[in-house]
N, C-alpha and C positions, 0 to 999 in steps of 0.2 A: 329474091332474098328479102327476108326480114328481119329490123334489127331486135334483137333480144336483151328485154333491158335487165333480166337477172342478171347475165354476166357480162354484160355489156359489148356483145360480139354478134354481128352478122350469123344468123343459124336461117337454113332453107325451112320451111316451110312443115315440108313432108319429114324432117327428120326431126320436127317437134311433135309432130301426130305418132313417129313410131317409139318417140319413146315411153316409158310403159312407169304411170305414178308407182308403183310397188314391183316385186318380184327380184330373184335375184337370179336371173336367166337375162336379163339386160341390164345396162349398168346406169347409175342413177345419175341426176346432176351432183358434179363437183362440188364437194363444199357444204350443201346442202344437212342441214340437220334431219335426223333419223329418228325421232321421238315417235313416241304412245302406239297405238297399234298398228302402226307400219314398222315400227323398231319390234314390237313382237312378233311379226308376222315373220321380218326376214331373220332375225333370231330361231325360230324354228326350222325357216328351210336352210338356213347355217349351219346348222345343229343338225340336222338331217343329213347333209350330204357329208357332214365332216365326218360324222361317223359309219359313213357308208365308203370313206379312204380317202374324199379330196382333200385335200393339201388345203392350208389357209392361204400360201399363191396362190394357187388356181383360183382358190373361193374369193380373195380378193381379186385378182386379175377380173373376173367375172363377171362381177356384180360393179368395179369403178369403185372400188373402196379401199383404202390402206390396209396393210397388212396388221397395222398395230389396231386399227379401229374392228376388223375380223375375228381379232384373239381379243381384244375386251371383250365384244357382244359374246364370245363362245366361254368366256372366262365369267362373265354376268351369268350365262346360263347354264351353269353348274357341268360344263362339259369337263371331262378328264380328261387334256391332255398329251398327245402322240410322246414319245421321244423324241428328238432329233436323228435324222441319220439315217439310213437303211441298214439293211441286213449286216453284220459286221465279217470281215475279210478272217478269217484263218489260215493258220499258217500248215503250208504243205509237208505233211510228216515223210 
């Protein structure tokens, strides 16, 4: 073990080599600010998948990012929005 002074916590070694500076297929360090073109880069594949049906859970679950900080980036890039909800229930005639 080695201590890590960004967050001032004990992180092993090998799970600082696997974590990946960009992409939103691994999830980033906490906290950490999103600027200039790594904020573009995962703005696009945000934008990508959201409208290919994932969820902004999922997309935050994912990537280590909050839910509110997932819908600005998709809300910065001119994405439209799902509803809430799924399919709605009707009533049996």
């Amino acid at each position: 073990m080695k201590w890590d002074r960004t967050n001032r916590s004990p992180i092993d070694v090998r799970e600082r080599e696997e974590m990946a500076p960009t992409g939103t297929s691994t999830s980033t360090e906490k906290g950490r600010r999103i600027v200039g073109t790594e904020r573009a880069t995962l703005a696009k594949d945000l934008v990508k998948r959201y409208t290919q049906g994932e969820s902004i859970r999922a997309l935050a679950a994912s990537t280590g990012r909050s839910y509110g900080f997932v819908h600005r980036v998709l809300t910065e890039s001119g994405v439209q929005l799902r509803q809430r909800g799924g399919a709605r229930r009707r009533k049996k005639s």
